[in-house]
C-alpha positions in Angstrom: -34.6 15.7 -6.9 -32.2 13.6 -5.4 -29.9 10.9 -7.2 -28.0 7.7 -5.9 -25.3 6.4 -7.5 -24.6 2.6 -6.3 -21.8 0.4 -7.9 -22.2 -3.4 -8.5 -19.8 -5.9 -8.9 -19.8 -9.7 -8.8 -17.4 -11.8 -6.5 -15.1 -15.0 -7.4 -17.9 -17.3 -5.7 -20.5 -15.6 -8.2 -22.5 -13.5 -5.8 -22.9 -9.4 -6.4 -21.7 -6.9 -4.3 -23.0 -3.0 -4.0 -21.9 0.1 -2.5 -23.6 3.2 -2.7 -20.9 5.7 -4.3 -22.9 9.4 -3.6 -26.1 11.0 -2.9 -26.4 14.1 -5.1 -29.7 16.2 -4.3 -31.0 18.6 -7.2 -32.4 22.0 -6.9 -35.4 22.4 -9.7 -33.7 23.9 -13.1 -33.9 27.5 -13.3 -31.3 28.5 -15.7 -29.0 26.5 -17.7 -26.4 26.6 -14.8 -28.9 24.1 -13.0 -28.8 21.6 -15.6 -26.3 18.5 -15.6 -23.3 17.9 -12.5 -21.1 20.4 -11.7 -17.3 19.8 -12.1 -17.0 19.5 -8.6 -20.0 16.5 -8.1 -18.4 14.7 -10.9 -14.5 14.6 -9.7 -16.6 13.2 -6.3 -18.2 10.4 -7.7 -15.4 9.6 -9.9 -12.9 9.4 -6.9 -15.2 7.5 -4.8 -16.0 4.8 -7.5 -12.0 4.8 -8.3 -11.7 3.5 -4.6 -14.2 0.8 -4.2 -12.4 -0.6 -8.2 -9.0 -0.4 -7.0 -9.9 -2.0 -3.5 -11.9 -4.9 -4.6 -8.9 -5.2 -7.4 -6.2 -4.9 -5.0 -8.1 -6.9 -2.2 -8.3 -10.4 -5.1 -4.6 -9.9 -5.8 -3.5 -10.1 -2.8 -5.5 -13.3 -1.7 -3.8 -14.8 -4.4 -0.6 -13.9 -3.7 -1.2 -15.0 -0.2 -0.5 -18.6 -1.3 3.5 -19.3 -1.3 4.0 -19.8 -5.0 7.7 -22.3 -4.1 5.6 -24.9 -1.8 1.4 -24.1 -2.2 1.4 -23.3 1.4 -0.7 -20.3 2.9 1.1 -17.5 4.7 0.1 -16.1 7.8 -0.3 -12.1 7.6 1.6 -10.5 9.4 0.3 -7.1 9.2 -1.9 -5.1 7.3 -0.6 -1.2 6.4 -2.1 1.5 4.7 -0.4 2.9 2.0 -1.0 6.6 -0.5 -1.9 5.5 -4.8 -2.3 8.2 -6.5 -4.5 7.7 -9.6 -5.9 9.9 -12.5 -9.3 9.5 -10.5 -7.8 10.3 -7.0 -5.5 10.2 -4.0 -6.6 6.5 -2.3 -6.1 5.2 0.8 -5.0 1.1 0.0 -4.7 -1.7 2.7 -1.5 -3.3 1.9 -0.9 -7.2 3.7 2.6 -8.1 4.5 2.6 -12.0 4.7 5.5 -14.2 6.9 7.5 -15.8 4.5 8.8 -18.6 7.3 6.1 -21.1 5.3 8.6 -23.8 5.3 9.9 -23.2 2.3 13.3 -21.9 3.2 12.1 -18.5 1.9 11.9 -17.0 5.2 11.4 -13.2 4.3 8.4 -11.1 4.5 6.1 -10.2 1.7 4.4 -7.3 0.6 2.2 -8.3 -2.7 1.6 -4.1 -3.0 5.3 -3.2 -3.3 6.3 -5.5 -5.8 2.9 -4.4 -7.6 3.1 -0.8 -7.5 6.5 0.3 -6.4 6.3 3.8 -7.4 3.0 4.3 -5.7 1.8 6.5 -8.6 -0.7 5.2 -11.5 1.2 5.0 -14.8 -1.7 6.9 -16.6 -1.8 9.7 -14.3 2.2 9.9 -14.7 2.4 9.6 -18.6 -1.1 12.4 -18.4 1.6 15.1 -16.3 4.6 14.6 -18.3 2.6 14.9 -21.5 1.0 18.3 -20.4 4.5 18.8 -19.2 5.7 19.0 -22.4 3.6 20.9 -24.3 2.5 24.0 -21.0 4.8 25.4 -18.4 5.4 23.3 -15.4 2.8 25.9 -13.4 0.6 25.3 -16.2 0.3 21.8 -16.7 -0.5 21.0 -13.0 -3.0 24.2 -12.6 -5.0 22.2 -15.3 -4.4 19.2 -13.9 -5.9 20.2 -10.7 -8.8 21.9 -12.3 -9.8 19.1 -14.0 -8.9 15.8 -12.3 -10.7 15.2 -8.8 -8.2 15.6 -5.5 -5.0 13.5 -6.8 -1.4 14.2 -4.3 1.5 14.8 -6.1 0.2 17.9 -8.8 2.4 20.5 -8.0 4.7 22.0 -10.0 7.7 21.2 -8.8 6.3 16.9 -8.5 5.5 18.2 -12.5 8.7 19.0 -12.7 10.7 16.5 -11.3 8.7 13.2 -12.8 8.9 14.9 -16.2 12.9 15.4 -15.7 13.3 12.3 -14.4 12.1 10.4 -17.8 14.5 13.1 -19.7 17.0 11.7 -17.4 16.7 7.7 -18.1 16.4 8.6 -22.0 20.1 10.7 -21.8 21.3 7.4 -20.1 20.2 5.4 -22.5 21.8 7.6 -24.9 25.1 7.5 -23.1 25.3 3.3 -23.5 24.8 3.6 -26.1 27.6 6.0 -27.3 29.9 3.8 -24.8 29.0 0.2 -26.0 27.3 0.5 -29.5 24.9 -2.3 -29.8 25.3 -4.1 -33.4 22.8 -3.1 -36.4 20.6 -5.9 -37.0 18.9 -4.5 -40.0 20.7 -2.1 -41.2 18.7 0.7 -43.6 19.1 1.3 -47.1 18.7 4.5 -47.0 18.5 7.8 -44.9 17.2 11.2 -44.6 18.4 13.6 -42.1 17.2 17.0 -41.6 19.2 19.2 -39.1 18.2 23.0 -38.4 19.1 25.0 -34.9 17.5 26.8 -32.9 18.7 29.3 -29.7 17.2 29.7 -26.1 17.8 31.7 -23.6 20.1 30.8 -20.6 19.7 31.2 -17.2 21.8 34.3 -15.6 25.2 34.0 -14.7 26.6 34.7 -11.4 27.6 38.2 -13.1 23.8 38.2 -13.8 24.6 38.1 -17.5 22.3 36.4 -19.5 23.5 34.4 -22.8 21.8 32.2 -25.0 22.6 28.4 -25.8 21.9 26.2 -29.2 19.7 23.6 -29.5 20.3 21.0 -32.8 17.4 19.6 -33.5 16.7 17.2 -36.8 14.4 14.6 -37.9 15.4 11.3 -39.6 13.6 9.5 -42.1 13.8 6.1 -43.6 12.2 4.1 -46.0 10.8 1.3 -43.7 10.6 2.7 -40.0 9.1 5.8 -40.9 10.6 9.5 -39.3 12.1 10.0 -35.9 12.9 13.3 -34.0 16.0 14.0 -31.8 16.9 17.6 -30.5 20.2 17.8 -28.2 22.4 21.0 -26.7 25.4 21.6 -28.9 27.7 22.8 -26.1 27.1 19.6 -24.1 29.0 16.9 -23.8 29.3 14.0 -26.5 26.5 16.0 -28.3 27.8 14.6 -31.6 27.9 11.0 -30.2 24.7 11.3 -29.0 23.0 12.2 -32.6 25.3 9.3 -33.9 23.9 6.8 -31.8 20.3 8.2 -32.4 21.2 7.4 -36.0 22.6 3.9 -35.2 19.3 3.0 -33.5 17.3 4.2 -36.4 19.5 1.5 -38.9 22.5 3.5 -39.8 25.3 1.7 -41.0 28.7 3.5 -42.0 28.8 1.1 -45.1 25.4 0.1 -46.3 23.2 3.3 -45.6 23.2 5.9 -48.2 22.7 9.0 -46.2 21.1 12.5 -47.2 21.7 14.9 -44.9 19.8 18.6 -45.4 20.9 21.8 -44.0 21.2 25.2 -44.4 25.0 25.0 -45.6 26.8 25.4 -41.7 29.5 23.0 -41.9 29.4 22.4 -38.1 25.8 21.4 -38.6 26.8 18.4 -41.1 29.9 17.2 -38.7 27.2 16.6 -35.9 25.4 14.0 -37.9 28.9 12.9 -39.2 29.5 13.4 -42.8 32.7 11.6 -44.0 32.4 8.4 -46.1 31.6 7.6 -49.5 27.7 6.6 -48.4 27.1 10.3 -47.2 26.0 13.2 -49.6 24.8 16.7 -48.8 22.2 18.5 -50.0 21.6 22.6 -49.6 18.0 23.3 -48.2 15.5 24.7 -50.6 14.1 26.2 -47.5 16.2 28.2 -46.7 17.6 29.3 -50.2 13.5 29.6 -50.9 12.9 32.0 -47.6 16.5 34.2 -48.4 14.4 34.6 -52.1 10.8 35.8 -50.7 13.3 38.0 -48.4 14.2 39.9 -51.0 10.1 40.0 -52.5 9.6 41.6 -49.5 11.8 44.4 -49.8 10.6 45.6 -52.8 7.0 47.0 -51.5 9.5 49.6 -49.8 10.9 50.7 -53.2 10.2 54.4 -54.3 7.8 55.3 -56.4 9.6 56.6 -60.6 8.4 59.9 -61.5 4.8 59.6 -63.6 6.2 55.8 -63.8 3.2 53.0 -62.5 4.8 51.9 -58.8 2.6 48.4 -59.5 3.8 47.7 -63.1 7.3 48.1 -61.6 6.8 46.8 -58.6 5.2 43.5 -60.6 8.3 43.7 -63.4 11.0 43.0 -60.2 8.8 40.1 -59.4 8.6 38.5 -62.3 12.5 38.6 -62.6 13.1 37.7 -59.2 10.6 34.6 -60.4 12.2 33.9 -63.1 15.8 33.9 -61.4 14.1 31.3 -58.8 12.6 28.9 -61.4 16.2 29.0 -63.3 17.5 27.7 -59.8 15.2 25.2 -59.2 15.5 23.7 -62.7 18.6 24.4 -64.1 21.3 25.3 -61.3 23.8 28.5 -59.7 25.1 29.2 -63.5 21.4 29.9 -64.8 20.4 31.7 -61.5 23.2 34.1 -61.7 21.7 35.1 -65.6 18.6 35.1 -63.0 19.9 37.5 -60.5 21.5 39.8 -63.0 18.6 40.6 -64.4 16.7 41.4 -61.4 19.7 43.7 -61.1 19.2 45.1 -64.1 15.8 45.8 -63.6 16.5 47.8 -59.6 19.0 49.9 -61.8 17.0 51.1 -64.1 14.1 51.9 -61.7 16.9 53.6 -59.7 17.4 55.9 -62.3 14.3 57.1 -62.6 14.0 57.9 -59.0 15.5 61.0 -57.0 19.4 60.3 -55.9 18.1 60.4 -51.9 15.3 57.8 -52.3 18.3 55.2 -52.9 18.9 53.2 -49.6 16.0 50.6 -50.7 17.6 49.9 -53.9 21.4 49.3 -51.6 19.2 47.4 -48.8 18.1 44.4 -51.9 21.4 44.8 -53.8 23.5 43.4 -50.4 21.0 41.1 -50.3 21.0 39.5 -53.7 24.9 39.9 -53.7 24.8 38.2 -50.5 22.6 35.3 -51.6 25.0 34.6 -54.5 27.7 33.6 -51.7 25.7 31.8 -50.4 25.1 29.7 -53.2 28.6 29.5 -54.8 29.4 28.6 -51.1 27.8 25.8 -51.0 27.9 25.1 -55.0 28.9 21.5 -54.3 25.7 21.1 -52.6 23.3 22.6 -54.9 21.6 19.9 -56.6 18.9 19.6 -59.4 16.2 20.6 -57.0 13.4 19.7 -59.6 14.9 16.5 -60.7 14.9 14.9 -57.2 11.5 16.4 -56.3 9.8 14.9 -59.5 11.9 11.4 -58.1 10.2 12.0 -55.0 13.6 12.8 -52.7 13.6 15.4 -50.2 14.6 18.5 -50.5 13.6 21.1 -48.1 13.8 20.9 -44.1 10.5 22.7 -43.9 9.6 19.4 -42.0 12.3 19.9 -39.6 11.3 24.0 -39.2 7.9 22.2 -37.9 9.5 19.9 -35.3 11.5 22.9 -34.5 8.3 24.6 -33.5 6.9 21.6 -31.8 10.2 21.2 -29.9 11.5 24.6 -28.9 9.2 27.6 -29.6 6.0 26.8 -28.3 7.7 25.5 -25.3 10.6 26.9 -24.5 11.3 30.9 -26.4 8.8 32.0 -28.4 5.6 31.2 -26.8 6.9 30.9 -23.2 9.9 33.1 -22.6 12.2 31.8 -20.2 15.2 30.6 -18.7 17.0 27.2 -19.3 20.0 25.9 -18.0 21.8 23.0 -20.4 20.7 20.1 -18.6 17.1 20.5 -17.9 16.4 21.5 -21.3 18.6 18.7 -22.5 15.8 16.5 -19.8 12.7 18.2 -21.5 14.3 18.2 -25.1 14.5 14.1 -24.6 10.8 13.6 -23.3 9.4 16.0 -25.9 10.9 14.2 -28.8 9.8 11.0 -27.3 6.3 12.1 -27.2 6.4 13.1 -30.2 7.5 9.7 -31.8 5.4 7.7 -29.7 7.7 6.0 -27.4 6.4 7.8 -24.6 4.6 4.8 -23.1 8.0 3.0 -22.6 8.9 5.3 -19.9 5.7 5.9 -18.3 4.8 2.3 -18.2 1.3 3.3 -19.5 -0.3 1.0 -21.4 -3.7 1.8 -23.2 -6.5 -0.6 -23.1 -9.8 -1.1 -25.4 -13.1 0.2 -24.0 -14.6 -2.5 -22.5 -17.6 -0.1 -21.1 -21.3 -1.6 -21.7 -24.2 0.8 -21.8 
């Protein structure tokens, strides 16, 4: 069988136009690998039908930029170049006119309708397409699938991933840094403000003594009651890192004064000074996260519990959780005071299971003892900060960052330790950091220049 694909399209005077695209001849089906196009045919036909669009669209805008737009006049051409565009569909081939400027005008300069049109020679879909897959797949990754998938387009190769993705990262920290040097005035400032701040570790690239040390990524997500969440991540060693999460704030409708701020953490005190928290307006809140996770820590332990002489291991083992329940719901409802009555029970209850268990079967019962005794500091630590956990969640407030343990995983460890293990140095994960969050709030598009369009496709 044998197939040809012909494009139509109709002219300014009204007349249609064809080209024939391919010629695709089929073998009879023998198997279910005969049936359909191959990958291959369809990245062909796509290419070729992506160059007679973009000529016939290129070859209208320049006639009518042919016509000096100061006195009417036609400019002569000068001369007629041919110049790379690389689109999702293909690497083309474009004519691009220069026209003499000397129209009489007193322009007098030669001009080139395609530079001023596409400057960076590159389709904004195919660029915001890379950086997206940049962010989410290693470098070598992203433009592997890119080649498998899109027909022949120049300019896939790792390091081109690479360098257009960290380029992006690169205007974002700029931005950042003008606005940290001239603060630009808060037009409607928010009411109110929740900020979520966790960290999170990578590893560093080697030293010149090839040792390898890790560096600390702060990353947080900020939510207010009219324009919705935000997502920031910066290097804590940097500089201006602090700044930098200030101004992030600013943009989102901070104001020292009139926004009430929340911020949520797991109690570091270095963690709460990067978000700033001086002023009257600013309060602090303990994360039930992590106070919730240092809890199921300790439920944990107690499957590794000896077994009491002719005593039921899952009547005990069910008796410590119960108390270690109880001690949690006395927390969430009532405060530290209650949950120490809590947590001395629970003790109460590993001492007299260690009694009835041989004196060398004890390191279990020392193991969950640190760690309640550990958890209590933590708590009467950060006592100022342990608020009526059930109160505000029945008012609807937050009061966990398990939100912010999310974007941590969107952020970081798919990309960059747990998934991918590599190598950063502070600046280019400071670049990627940037583009990721601004993927994933949606701003991407500003950068990329891409701008989505209906389907205007008739069947």
């Amino acid at each position: 069988m044998q197939f040809t694909v012909k494009v139509e399209w109709q002219q300014n005077d009204g007349s249609i136009a064809s080209s024939s695209v391919a010629t695709i001849d089929l073998e009879a089906c023998q198997s279910a690998a005969d049936v359909g196009l191959k990958l291959v045919e369809g990245k062909c036909i796509l290419s070729r039908l992506e160059q007679i669009v973009v000529d016939e669209q290129l070859r209208r805008y320049c006639e009518a930029k042919q016509t000096c737009p100061a006195c009417g006049r036609h400019r002569n051409l000068k001369d007629n170049r041919m110049r790379k565009f690389y689109t999702v569909f293909g690497k083309l081939s474009v004519k691009a006119p220069r026209f003499d400027g000397r129209c009489g005008c007193g322009v007098g300069r030669t001009v080139s309708p395609l530079s001023e049109l596409l400057p960076e020679r590159l389709s904004p879909e195919l660029c915001n397409l890379q950086i997206k897959l940049a962010t989410l797949l290693p470098y070598r990754k992203a433009s592997a699938i890119l080649r498998d998938l899109l027909p022949d387009t120049g300019g896939l190769s790792h390091e081109t991933t690479r360098n257009r993705t960290l380029a992006v990262g690169k205007r974002i920290e700029q931005e950042l840094c003008d606005e940290v040097d001239a603060p630009q005035p808060i037009v409607e400032p928010a009411p109110q403000m929740v900020v979520g701040i966790d960290g999170a570790f990578v590893n560093a690239v080697r030293t010149k003594s090839r040792e390898r040390h890790q560096f600390e990524i702060l990353t947080g997500r900020i939510e207010t009651t009219q324009r919705g969440g935000e997502t920031f991540a910066v290097v804590r060693d940097l500089d201006r890192a602090k700044q930098k999460v200030q101004a992030v704030l600013r943009r989102c409708g901070r104001d020292a004064k009139k926004t009430e701020l929340t911020i949520l953490s797991d109690g570091e005190d270095g963690l709460r000074g990067v978000v700033g928290w001086f002023g009257k307006t600013c309060k602090h809140r303990l994360d039930w996260f992590h106070i919730s996770r240092r809890i199921e820590q300790i439920r944990r332990d107690f499957l590794y519990l000896p077994s009491a002489d002719g005593a039921d291991f899952g009547k005990d083992f069910a008796n410590h959780c119960a108390n270690l329940d109880s001690m949690k719901w006395m927390l969430w409802n009532d405060g530290i005071e209650m949950a120490d009555i809590g947590m001395a029970t629970v003790h109460a209850g590993l001492l007299q299971h260690a009694w009835a268990c041989p004196r060398d079967k004890s390191q279990p019962f020392i193991r969950i003892e640190a760690k309640l005794r550990e958890l209590r500091s933590y708590l009467y630590a950060n006592r100022e900060r342990v608020a009526s956990y059930a109160e505000s969640f029945r008012n609807k407030a937050r009061v966990s960052t398990a939100h912010v343990e999310s974007t941590v995983n969107q952020l970081i460890n798919w990309r960059m330790c747990k998934k991918h293990q590599m190598a950063w140095t502070r600046a280019g994960a400071q670049y990627l950091l940037h583009v990721k969050a601004t993927a994933i709030n949606g701003k991407l598009d500003r950068y990329t220049g891409h701008q989505p369009r209906p389907l205007s496709v008739a069947a």
